[in-house]
N, C-alpha and C positions, 0 to 999 in steps of 0.2 A: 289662325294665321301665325300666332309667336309658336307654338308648335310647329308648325311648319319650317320656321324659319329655321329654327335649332336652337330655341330659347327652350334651355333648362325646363322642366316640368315644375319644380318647387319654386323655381322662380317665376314663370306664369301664375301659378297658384297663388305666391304672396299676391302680386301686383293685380289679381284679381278676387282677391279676398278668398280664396277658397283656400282649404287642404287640399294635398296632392290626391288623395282616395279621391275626393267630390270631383275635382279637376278632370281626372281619367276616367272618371264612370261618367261622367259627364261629357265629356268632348272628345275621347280618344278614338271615336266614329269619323271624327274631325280630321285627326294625321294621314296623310296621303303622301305617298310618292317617298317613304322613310327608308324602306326593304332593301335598297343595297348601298346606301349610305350605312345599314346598320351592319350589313355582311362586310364591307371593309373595314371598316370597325372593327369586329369581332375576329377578322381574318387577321389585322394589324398585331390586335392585341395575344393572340395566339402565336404566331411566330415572335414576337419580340420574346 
């Protein structure tokens, strides 16, 4: 759900006691719905 939200990865991590490796090998199954939040993103930081 904090992945979801757009809470930081290292920061779910700390607040869940994990490292960020454990975190994503563990729940990155978990993120949904990310894919063009992360293409504007990527498209933003490209043109600037």
């Amino acid at each position: 759900m904090w992945l979801n939200s757009g809470v930081p990865a290292p920061d779910v991590a700390e607040r869940a006691g994990h490292g960020v490796d454990v975190l994503l090998k563990v729940y990155a199954k978990c993120i949904d719905g990310q894919r063009e939040i992360a293409n504007q993103r990527i498209e933003s930081a490209l043109i600037a």
